[in-house]
ZADO-1210 file (C-alpha; in nm, 4 decimals, padded with zeros to 6 digits):
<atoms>
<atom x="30.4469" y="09.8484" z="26.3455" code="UNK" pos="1"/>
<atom x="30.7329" y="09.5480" z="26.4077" code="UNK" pos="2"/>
<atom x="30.9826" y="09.8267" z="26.3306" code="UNK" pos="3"/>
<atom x="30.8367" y="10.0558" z="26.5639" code="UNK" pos="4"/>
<atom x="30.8496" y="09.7734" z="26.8379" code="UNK" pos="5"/>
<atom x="31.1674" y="09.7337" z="26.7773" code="UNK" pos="6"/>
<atom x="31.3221" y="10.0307" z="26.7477" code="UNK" pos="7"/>
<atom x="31.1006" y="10.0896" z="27.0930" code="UNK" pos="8"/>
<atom x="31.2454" y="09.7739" z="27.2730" code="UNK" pos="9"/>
<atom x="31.6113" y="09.8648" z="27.1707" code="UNK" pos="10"/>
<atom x="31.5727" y="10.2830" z="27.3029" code="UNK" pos="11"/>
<atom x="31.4321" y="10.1401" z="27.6707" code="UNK" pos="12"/>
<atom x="31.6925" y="09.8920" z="27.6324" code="UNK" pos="13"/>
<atom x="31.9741" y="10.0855" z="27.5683" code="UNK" pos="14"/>
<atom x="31.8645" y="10.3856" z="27.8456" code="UNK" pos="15"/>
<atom x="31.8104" y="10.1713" z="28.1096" code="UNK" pos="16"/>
<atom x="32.1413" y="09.9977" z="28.0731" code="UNK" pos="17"/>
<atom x="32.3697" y="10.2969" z="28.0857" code="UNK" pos="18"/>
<atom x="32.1709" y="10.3987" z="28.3725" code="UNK" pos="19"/>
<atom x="32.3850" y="10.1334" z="28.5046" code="UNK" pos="20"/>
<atom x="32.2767" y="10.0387" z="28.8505" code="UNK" pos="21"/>
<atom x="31.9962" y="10.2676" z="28.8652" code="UNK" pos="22"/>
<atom x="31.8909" y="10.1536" z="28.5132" code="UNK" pos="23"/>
<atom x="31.7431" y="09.7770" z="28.7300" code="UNK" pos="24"/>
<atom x="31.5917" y="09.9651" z="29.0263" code="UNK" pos="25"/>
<atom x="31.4095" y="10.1812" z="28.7798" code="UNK" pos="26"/>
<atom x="31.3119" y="09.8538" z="28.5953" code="UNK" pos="27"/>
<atom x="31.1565" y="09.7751" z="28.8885" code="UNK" pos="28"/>
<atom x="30.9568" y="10.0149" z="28.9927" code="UNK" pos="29"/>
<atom x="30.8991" y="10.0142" z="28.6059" code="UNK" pos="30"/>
<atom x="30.7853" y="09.6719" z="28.6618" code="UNK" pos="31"/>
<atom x="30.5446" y="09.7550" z="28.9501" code="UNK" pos="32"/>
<atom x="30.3805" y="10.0276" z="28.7215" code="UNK" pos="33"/>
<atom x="30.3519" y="09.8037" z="28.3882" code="UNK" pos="34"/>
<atom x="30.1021" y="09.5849" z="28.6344" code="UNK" pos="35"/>
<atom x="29.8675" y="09.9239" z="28.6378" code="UNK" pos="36"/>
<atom x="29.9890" y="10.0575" z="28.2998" code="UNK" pos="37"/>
<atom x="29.9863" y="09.8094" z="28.0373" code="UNK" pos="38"/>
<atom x="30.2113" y="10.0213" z="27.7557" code="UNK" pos="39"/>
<atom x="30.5726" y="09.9448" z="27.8935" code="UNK" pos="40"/>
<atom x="30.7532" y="09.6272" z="27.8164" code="UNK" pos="41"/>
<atom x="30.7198" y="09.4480" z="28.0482" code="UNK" pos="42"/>
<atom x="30.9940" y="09.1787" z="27.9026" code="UNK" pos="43"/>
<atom x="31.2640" y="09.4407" z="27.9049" code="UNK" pos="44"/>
<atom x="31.2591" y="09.5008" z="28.2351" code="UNK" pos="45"/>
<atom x="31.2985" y="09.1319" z="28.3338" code="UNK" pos="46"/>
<atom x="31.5640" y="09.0985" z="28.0595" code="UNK" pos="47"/>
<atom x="31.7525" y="09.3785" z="28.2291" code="UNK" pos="48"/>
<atom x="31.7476" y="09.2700" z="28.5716" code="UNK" pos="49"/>
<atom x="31.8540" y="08.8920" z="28.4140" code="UNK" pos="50"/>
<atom x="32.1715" y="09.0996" z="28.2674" code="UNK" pos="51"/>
<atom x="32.2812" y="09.3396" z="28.5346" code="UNK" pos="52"/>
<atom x="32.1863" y="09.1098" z="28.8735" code="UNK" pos="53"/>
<atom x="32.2260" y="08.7553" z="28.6901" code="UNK" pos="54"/>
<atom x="32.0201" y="08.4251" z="28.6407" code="UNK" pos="55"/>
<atom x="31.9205" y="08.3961" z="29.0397" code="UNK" pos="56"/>
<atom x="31.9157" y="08.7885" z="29.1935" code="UNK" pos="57"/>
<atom x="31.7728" y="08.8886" z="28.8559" code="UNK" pos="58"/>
<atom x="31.4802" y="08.6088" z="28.8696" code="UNK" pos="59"/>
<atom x="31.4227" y="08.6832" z="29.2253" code="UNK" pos="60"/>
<atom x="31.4007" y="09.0378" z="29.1645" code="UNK" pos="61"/>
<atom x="31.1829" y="09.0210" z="28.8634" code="UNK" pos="62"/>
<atom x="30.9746" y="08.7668" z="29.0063" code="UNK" pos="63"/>
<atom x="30.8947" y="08.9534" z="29.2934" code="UNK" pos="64"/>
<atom x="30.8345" y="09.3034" z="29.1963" code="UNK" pos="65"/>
<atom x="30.5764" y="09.1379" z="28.9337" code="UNK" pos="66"/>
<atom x="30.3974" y="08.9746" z="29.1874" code="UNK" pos="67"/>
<atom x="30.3795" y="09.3123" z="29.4077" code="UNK" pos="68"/>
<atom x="30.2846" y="09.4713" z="29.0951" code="UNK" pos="69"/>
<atom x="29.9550" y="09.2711" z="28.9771" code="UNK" pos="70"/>
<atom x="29.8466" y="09.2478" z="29.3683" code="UNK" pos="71"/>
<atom x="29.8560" y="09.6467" z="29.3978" code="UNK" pos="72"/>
<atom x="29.6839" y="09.6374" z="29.1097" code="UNK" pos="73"/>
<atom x="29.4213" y="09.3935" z="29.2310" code="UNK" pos="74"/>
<atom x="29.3550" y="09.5386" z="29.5535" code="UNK" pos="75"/>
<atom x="29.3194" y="09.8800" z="29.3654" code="UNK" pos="76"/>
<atom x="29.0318" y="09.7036" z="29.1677" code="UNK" pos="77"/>
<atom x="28.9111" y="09.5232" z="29.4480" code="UNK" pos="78"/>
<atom x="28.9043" y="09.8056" z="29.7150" code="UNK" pos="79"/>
<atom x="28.7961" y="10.0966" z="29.5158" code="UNK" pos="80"/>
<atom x="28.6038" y="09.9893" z="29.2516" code="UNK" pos="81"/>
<atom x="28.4426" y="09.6635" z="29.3052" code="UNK" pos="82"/>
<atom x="28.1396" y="09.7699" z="29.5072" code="UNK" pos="83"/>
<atom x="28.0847" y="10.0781" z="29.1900" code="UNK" pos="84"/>
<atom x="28.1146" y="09.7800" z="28.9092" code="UNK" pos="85"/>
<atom x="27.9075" y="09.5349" z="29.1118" code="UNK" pos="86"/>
<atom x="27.6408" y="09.8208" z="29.0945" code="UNK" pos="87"/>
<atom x="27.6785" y="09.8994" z="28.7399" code="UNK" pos="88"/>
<atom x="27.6318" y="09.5142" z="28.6058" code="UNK" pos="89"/>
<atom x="27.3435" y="09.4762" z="28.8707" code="UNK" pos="90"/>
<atom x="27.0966" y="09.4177" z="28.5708" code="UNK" pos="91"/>
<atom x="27.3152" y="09.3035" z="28.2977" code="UNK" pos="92"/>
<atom x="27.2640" y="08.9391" z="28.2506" code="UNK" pos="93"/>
<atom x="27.5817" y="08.8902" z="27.9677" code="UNK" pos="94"/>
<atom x="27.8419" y="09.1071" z="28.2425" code="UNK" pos="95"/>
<atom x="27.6865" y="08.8650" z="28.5265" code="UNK" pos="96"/>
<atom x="27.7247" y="08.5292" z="28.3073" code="UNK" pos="97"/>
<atom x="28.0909" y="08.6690" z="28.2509" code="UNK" pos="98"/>
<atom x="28.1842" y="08.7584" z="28.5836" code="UNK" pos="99"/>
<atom x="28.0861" y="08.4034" z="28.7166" code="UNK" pos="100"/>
<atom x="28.2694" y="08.2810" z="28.5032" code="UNK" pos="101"/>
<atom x="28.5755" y="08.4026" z="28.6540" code="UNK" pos="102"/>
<atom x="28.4418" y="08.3718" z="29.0051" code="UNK" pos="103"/>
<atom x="28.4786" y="07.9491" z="28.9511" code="UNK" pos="104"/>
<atom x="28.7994" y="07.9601" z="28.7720" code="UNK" pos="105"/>
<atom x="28.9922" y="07.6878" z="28.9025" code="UNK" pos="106"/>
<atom x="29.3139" y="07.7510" z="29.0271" code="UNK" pos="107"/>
<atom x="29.5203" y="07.5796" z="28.7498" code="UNK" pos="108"/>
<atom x="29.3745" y="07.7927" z="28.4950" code="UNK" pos="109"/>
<atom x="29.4096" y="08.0893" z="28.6536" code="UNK" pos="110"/>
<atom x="29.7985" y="08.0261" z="28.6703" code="UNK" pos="111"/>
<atom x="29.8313" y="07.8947" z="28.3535" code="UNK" pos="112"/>
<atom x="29.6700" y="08.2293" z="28.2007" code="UNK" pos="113"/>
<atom x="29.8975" y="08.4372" z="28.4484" code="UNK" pos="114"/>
<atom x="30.1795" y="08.2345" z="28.3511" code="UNK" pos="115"/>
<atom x="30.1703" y="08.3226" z="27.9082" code="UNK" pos="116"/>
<atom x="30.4056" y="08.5625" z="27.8725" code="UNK" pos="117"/>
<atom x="30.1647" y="08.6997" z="27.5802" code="UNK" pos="118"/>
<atom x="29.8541" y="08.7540" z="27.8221" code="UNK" pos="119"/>
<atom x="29.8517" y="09.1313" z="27.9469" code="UNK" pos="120"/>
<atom x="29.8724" y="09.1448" z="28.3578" code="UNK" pos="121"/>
<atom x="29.6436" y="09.4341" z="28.4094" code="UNK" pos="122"/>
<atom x="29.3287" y="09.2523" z="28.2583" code="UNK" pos="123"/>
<atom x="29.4109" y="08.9407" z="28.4575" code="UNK" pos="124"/>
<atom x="29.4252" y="09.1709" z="28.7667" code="UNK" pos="125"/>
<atom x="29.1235" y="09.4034" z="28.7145" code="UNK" pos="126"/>
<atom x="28.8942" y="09.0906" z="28.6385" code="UNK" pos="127"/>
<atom x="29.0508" y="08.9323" z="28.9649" code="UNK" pos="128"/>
<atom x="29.0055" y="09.2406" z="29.1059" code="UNK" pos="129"/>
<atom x="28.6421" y="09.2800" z="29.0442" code="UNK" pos="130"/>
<atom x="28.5328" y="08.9450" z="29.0703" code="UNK" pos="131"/>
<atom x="28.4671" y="08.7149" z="29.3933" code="UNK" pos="132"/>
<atom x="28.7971" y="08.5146" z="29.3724" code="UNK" pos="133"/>
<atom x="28.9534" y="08.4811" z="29.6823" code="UNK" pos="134"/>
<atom x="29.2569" y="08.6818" z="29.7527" code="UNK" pos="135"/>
<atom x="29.4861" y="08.3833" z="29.8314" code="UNK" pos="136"/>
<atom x="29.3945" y="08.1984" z="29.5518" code="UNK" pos="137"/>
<atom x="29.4902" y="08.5026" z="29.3309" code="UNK" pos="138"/>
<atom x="29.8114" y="08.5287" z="29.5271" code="UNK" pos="139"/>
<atom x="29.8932" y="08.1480" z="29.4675" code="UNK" pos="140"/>
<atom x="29.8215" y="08.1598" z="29.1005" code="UNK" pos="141"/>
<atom x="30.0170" y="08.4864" z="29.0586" code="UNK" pos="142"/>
<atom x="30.3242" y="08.3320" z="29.2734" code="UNK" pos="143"/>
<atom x="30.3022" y="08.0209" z="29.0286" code="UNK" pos="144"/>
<atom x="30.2410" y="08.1505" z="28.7480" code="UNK" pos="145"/>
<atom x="30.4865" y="08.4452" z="28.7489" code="UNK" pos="146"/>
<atom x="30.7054" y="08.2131" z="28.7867" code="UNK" pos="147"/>
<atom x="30.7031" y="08.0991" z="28.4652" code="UNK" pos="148"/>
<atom x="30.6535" y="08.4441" z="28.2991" code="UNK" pos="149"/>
<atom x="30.9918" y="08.5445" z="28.4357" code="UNK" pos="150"/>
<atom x="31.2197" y="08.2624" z="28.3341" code="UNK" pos="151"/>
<atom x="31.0607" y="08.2690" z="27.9887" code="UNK" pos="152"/>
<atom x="31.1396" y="08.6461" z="27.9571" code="UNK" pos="153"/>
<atom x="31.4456" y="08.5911" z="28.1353" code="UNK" pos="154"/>
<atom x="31.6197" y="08.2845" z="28.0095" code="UNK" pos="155"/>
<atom x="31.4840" y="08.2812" z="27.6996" code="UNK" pos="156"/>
<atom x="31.5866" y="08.6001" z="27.6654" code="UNK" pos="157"/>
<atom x="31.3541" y="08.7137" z="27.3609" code="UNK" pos="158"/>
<atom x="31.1379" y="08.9676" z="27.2758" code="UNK" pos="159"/>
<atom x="30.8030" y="08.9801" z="27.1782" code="UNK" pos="160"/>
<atom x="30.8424" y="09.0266" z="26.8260" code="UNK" pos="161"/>
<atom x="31.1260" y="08.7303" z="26.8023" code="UNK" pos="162"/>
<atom x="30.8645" y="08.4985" z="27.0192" code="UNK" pos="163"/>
<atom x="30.5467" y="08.5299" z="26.7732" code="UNK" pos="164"/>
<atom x="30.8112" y="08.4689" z="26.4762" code="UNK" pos="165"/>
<atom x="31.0232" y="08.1639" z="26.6242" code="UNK" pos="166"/>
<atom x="30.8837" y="07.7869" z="26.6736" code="UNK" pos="167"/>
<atom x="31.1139" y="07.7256" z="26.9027" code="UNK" pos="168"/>
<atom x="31.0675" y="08.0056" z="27.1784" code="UNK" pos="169"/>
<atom x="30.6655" y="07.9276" z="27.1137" code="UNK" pos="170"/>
<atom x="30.7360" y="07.5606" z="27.1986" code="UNK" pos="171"/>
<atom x="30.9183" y="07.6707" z="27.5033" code="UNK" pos="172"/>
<atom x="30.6098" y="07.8818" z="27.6103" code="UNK" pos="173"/>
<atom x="30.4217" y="07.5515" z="27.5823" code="UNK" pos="174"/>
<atom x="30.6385" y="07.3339" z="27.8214" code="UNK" pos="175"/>
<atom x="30.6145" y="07.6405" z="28.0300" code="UNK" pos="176"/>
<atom x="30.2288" y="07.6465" z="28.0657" code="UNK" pos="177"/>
<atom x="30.2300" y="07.2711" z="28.0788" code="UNK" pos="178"/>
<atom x="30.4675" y="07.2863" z="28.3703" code="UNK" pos="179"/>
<atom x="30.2868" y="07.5952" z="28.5433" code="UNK" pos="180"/>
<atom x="29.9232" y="07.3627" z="28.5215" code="UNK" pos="181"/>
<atom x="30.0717" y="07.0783" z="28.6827" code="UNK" pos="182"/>
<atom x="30.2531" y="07.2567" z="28.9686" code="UNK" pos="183"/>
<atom x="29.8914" y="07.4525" z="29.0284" code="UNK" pos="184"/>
<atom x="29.6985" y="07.1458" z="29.0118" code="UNK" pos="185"/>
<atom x="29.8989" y="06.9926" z="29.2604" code="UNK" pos="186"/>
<atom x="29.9035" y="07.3471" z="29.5006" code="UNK" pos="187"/>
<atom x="29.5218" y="07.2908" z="29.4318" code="UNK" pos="188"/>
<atom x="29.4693" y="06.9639" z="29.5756" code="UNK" pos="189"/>
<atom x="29.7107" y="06.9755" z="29.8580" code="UNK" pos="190"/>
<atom x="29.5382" y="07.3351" z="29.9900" code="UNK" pos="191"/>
<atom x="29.1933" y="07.2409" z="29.8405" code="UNK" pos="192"/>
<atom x="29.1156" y="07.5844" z="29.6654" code="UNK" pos="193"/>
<atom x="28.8551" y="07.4475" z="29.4331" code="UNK" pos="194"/>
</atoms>
């Protein structure tokens, strides 16, 4: 399975590169469908744009087509199929329990969640999605916590398979989520979302 990954990473890699300036744009709208369809890499993409735009045009790019990404994906959830599920889970006490649940997540936690690179975007956005969070605090948490997810697929500049085998680029992920709860905490009490 690692090899497969691998050998996976390096073919999407190594298209999307001699694309050459199309390769990124691609990547992008790549990026805006790996929000709805959770089998592409999402980490390549990002790497790419890191390589062919740079640290800053790369991290703006990447940072913002994510973003765009998880909110279509939301409102998708939230527009068209909300008032279905809601109906569904009506008289299921365990789907209720869990859904208020994420109704009183606090912001900091929803950021911090959105911001481990390991944590798969379209769940985060189809439980946002179908649940009573308010769409500005799912906005806020996304534009913090994607912030995070970026630079660690971007500077870090590691894989998947490298991250769940090195100390070091796990330790990073840590500061990372540290750093993402603080800066939501304190975007929480200034705008008082909780």
């Amino acid at each position: 399975m690692l090899e497969f990954m691998n050998n996976f990473d390096d073919l999407i890699n190594n298209f999307l590169l001699g694309m050459g300036i199309f390769g990124p744009i691609l990547g992008c709208f790549l990026i805006l469908i790996e929000s709805i369809v959770p089998v592409l890499p999402l980490f390549v993409f990002i790497t790419i744009n890191f390589l062919v735009f740079g640290n800053i045009i790369g991290f703006i790019i990447s940072w913002i087509f994510t973003v765009l990404g998880c909110l279509l994906s939301f409102f998708i959830f939230r527009k068209k199929i909300k008032n279905w599920f809601d109906g569904k889970i009506q008289n299921n006490l365990q789907f209720q329990k869990i859904m208020k649940m994420i109704d009183t997540i606090k912001l900091e936690q929803l950021a911090v969640i959105i911001a481990v690179p390991f944590t798969p975007a379209f769940m985060i956005n189809i439980a946002a999605g179908l649940s009573k969070i308010p769409t500005k605090k799912f906005l806020t948490a996304l534009l913090i916590g994607k912030i995070f997810l970026v630079l660690f697929w971007g500077f870090v500049g590691t894989s998947l398979i490298q991250s769940l085998t090195h100390p070091i680029a796990l330790l990073k992920v840590v500061i990372l989520m540290i750093i993402a709860y603080i800066s939501s905490k304190i975007v929480s009490k200034k705008f008082n979302f909780d």
